[in-house]
C-alpha positions as semicolon CSV with decimal commas, in nm:
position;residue;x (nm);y (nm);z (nm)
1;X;17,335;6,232;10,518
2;X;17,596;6,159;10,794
3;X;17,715;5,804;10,867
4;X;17,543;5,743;11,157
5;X;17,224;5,885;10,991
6;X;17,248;5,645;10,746
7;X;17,278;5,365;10,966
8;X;16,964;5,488;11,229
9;X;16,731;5,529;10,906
10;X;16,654;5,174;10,839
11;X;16,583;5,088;11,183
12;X;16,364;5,365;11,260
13;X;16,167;5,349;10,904
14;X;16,095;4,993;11,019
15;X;15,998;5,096;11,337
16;X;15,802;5,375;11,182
17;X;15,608;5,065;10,946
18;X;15,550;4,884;11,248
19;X;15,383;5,178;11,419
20;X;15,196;5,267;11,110
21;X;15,069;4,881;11,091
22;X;14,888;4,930;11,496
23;X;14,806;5,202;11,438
24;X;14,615;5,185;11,117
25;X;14,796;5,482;10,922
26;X;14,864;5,414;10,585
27;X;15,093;5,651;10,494
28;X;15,432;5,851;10,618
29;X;15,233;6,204;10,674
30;X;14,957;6,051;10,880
31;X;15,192;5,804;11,063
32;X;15,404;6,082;11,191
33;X;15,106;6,280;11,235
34;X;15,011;5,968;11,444
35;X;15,329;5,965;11,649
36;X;15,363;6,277;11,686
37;X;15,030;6,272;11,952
38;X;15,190;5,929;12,055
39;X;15,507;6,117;12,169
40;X;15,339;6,410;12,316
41;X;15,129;6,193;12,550
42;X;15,429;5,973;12,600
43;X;15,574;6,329;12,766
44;X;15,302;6,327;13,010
45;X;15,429;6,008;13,216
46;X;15,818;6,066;13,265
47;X;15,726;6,414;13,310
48;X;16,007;6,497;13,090
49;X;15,954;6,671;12,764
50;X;16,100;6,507;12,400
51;X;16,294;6,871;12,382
52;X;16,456;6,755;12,725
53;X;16,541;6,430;12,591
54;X;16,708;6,572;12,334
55;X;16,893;6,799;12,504
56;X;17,017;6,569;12,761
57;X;17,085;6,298;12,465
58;X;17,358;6,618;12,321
59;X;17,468;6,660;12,658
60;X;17,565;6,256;12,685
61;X;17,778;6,316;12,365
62;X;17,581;6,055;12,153
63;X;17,477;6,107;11,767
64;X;17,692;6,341;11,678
């Protein structure tokens, strides 16, 4: 695991234990099952897809 991986992993697994906490998931398969439908519907309002987010995040030059 890369360096910056290593330091984004904490943060995000809490993150990922506070989402799993509202939204009553109990464990990491359902919780990203969970956010997975969380993201997708989060897609809806920017009107800009996760994949574009991603792409544009490359395009910035960050986490690589």
């Amino acid at each position: 695991m890369s360096g910056s991986l290593r330091r984004l992993t904490p943060g995000l697994v809490g993150y990922l234990v506070g989402f799993a906490a509202l939204s009553g998931t109990t464990g990491v398969d359902d919780t990203l099952e969970s956010l997975e439908r969380h993201v997708q519907e989060d897609e809806v309002r920017p009107g800009l897809s996760f994949s574009e987010r991603i792409r544009r995040r490359h395009l910035q030059g960050r986490f690589r």
